[in-house]
NUMAR-376134 format. One line per 2 residues: number of its first residue (from 1); their letters; for each residue x, y, z of C-alpha. Coordinates in nm, 3 decimals, padded with zeros to 5 digits. Example, Ala and Ser with C-alpha at 12.3 -4.5 7.8 and 13.67 -1.06 7.14 Angstrom:
NUMAR-376134
1) AS) 01.230:-00.450:00.780 ~ 01.367:-00.106:00.714
//
This chain:
NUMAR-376134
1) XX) 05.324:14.208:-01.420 ~ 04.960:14.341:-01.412
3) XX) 04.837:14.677:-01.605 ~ 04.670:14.938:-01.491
5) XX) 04.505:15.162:-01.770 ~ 04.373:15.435:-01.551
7) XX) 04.015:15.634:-01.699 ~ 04.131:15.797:-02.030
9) XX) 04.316:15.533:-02.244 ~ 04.037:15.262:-02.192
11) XX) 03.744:15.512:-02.228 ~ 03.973:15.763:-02.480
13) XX) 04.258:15.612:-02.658 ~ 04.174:15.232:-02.630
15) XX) 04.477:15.168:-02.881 ~ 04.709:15.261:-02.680
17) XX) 04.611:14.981:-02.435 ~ 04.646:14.757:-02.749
19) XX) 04.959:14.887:-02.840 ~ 05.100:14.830:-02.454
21) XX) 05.018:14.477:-02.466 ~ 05.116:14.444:-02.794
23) XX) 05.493:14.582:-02.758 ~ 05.523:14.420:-02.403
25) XX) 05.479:14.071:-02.581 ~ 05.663:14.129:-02.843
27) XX) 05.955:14.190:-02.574 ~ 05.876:13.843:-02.381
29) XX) 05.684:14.037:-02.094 ~ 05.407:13.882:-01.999
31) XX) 05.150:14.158:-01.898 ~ 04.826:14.091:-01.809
33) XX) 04.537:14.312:-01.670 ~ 04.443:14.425:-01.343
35) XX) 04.075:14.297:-01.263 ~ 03.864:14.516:-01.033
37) XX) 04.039:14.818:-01.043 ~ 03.904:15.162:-00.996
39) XX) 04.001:15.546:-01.118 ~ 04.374:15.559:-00.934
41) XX) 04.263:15.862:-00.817 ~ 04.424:16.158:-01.001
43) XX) 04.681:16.349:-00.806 ~ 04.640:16.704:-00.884
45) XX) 04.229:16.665:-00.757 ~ 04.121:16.428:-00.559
47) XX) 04.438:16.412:-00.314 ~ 04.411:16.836:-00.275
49) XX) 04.046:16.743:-00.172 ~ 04.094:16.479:00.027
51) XX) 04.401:16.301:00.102 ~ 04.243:16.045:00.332
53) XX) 04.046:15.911:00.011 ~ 04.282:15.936:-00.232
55) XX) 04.554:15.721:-00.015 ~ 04.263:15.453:00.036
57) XX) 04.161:15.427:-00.298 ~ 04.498:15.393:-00.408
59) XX) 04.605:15.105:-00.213 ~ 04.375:14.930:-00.296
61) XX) 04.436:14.948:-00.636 ~ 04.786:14.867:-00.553
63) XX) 04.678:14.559:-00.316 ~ 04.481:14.394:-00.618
65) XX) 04.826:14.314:-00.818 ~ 04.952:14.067:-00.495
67) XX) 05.291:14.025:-00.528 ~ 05.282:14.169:-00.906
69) XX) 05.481:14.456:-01.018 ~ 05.176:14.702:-01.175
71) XX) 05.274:14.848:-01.501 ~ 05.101:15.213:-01.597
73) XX) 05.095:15.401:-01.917 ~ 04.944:15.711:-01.769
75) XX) 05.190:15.980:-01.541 ~ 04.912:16.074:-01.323
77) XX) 04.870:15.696:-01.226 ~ 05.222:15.656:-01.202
79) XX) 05.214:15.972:-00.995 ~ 04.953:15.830:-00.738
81) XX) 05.040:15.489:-00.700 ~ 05.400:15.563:-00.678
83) XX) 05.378:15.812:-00.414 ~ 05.104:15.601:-00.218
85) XX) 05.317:15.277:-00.227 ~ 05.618:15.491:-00.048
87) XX) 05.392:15.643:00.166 ~ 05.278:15.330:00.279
89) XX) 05.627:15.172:00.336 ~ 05.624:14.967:00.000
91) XX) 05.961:14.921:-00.137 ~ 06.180:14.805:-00.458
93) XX) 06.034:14.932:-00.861 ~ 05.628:14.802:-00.719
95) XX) 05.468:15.075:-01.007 ~ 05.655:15.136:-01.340
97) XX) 05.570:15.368:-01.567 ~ 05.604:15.236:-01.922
99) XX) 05.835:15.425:-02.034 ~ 06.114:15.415:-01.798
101) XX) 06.036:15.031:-01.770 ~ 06.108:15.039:-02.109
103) XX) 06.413:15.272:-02.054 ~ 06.570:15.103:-01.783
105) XX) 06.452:14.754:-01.779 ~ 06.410:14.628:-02.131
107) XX) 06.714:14.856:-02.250 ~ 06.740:15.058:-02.597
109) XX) 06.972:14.773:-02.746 ~ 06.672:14.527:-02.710
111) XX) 06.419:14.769:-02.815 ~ 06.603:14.869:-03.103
113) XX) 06.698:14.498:-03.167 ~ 06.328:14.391:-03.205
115) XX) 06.221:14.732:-03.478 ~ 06.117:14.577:-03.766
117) XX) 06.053:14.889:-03.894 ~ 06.229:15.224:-03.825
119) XX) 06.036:15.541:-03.845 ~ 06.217:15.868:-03.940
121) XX) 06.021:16.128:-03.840 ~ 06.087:16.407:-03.689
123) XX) 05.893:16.417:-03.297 ~ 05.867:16.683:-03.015
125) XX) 05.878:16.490:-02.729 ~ 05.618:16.621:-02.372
127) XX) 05.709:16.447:-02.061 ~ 05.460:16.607:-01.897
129) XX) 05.394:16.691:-01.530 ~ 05.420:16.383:-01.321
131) XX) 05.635:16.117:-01.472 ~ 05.952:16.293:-01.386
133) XX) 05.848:16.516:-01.091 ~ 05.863:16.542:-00.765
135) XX) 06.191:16.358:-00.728 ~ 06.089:16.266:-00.364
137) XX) 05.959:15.994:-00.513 ~ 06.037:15.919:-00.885
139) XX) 06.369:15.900:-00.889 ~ 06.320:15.842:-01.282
141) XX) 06.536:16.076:-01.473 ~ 06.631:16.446:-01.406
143) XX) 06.368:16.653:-01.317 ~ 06.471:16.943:-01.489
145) XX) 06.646:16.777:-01.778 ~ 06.556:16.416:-01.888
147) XX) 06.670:16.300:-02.181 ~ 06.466:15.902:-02.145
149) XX) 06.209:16.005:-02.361 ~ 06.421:16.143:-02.619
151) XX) 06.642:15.808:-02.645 ~ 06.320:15.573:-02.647
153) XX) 06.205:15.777:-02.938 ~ 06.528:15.794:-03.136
155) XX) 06.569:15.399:-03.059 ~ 06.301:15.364:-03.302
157) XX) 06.449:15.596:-03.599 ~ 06.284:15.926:-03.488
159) XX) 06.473:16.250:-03.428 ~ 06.367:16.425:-03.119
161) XX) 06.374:16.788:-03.201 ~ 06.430:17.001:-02.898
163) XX) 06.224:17.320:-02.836 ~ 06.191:17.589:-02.552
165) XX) 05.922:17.461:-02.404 ~ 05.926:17.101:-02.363
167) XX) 05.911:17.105:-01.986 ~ 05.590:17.318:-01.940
169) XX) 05.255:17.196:-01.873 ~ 05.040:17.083:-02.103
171) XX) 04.732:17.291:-01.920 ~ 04.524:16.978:-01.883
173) XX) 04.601:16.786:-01.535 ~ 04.499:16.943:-01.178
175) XX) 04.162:17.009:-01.320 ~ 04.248:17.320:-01.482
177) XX) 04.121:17.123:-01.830 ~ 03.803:17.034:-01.699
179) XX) 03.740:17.377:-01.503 ~ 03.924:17.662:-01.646
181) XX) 03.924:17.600:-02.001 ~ 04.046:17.953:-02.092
183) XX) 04.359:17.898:-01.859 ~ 04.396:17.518:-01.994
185) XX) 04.430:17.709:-02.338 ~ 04.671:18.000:-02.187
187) XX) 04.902:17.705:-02.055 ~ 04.890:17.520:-02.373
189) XX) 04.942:17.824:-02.635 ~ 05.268:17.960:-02.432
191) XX) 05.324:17.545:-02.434 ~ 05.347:17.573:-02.802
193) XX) 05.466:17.915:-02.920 ~ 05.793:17.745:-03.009
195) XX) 05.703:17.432:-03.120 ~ 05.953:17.382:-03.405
197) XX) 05.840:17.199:-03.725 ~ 05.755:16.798:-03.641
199) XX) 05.549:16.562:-03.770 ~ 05.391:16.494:-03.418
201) XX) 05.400:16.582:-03.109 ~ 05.491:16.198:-02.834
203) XX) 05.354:16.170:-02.493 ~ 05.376:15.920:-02.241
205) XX) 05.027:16.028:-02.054 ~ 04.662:15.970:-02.197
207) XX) 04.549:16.328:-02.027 ~ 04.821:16.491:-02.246
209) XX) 04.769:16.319:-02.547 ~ 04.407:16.412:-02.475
211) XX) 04.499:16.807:-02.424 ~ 04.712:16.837:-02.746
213) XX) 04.503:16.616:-02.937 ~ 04.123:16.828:-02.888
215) XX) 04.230:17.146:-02.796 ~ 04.483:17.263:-03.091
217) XX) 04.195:17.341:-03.249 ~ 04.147:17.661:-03.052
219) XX) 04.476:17.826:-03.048 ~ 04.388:18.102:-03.320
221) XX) 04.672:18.076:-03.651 ~ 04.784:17.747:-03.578
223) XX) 04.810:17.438:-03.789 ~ 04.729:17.139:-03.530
225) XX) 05.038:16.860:-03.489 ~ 04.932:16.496:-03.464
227) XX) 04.996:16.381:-03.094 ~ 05.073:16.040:-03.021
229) XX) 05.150:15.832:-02.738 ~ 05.470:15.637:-02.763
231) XX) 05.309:15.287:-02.725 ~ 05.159:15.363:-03.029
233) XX) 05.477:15.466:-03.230 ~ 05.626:15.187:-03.085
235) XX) 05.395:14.888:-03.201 ~ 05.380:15.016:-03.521
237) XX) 05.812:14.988:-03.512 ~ 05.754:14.629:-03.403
239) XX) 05.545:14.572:-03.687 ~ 05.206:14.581:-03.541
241) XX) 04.952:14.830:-03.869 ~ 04.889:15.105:-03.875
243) XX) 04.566:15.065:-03.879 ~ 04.549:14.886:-03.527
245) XX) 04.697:15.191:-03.303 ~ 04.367:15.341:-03.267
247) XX) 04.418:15.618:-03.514 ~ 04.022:15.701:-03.535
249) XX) 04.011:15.823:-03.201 ~ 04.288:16.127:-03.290
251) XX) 04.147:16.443:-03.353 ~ 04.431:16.592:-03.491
253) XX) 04.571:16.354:-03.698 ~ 04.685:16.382:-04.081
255) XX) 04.750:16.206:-04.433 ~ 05.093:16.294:-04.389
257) XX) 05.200:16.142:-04.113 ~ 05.028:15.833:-04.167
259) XX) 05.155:15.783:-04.470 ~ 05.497:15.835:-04.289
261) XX) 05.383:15.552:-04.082 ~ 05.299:15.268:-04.332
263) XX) 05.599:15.382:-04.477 ~ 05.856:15.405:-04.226
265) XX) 06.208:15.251:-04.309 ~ 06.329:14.912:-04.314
267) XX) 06.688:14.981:-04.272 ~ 06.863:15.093:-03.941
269) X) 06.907:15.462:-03.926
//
């Protein structure tokens, strides 16, 4: 199995990449990376520009894994290099998403069975746009009402608190983040008007993580949540510190929940 870290873990959140490799040896997966690869290209741009491209450029980022499955921590790259692998004919589970490799493959008991520290915290979870939608395609988990997300988090000792919202955009992917920042901040306030009370906020895509992480800051009244990806929370159940998940990188992040972190709980909850 190859990985593919897309543009904004390696260039944004580099510790999730560590914490990817980390967890995925710590299961007995040999993962290594994916030499030569280029930007997937994102779905919600480049193939409502120009399809053409966008199919070319992701084969070929499919075509350098050979006969290797190609593992993705980002939904947009799952998004693309699913969808171009059907369109091209490609068949069987070629492009996994993390999580529901995690989730289907490797199996809660196994997960759970390798915690070496459980983490009681209490998470909103974001799928996000692209990991679970359109169906056509990612046959993943419901659509409208996953629940994958939600046991990979409580696996690890977290309660996943559910909330109105968790289904809407996060306002970052299509471009709307880059180019209509006052929209990308619309999306992400009516996102969060009933966020309940967590100690962060889990993702599964970089570009999320990214959108909750730096843009908090300008919803007027609000006290920012600490985002992380689930990699992250993940490696630091399986013992990897705190200290290693690329924690300097988070904008929003706080005393408390790091201290929740080192902490965490040794016994199964």
């Amino acid at each position: 199995m190859v990985f593919f870290p897309g543009c904004v873990i390696p260039n944004r959140y580099p510790g999730v990449e560590k914490a990817v490799f980390f967890t995925m040896e710590k299961l007995g997966i040999k993962l290594k990376p994916l030499e030569g690869y280029s930007c997937c290209p994102p779905p919600g741009i480049m193939r409502s520009i120009n399809e053409e491209l966008w199919y070319e450029l992701a084969v070929r980022n499919i075509g350098l894994s050979g006969d290797l499955e190609v593992l993705t921590a980002c939904n947009g790259c799952f998004s693309t290099l699913q969808d171009a692998y059907s369109i091209s004919g490609g068949k069987g589970n070629k492009i996994r998403h993390y999580a529901e490799f995690l989730f289907r493959d490797v199996g809660l008991e196994k997960i759970r069975e390798k915690v070496k520290k459980f983490l009681p915290l209490r998470v909103a979870v974001h799928y996000g746009c692209h990991l679970v939608r359109s169906s056509t395609y990612r046959n993943v988990d419901s659509p409208e009402n996953p629940v994958m997300i939600d046991r990979l988090v409580e696996t690890i000792g977290c309660e996943s608190v559910y909330y109105r919202t968790r289904m809407v955009c996060c306002g970052a992917g299509g471009g709307v983040g880059a180019g209509f920042r006052d929209l990308s901040l619309k999306i992400l306030r009516r996102k969060m008007e009933n966020f309940p009370n967590v100690d962060c906020i889990v993702v599964v895509c970089p570009l999320c993580l990214r959108q909750f992480d730096t843009r908090q800051k300008d919803l007027d009244s609000h006290r920012p949540i600490p985002v992380l990806h689930y990699a992250q929370l993940l490696a630091v159940a399986f013992g990897l510190d705190v200290d290693q998940i690329g924690l300097e990188a988070h904008s929003t992040m706080n005393d408390d929940l790091i201290n929740k972190l080192i902490k965490g709980d040794a016994e199964e909850v």
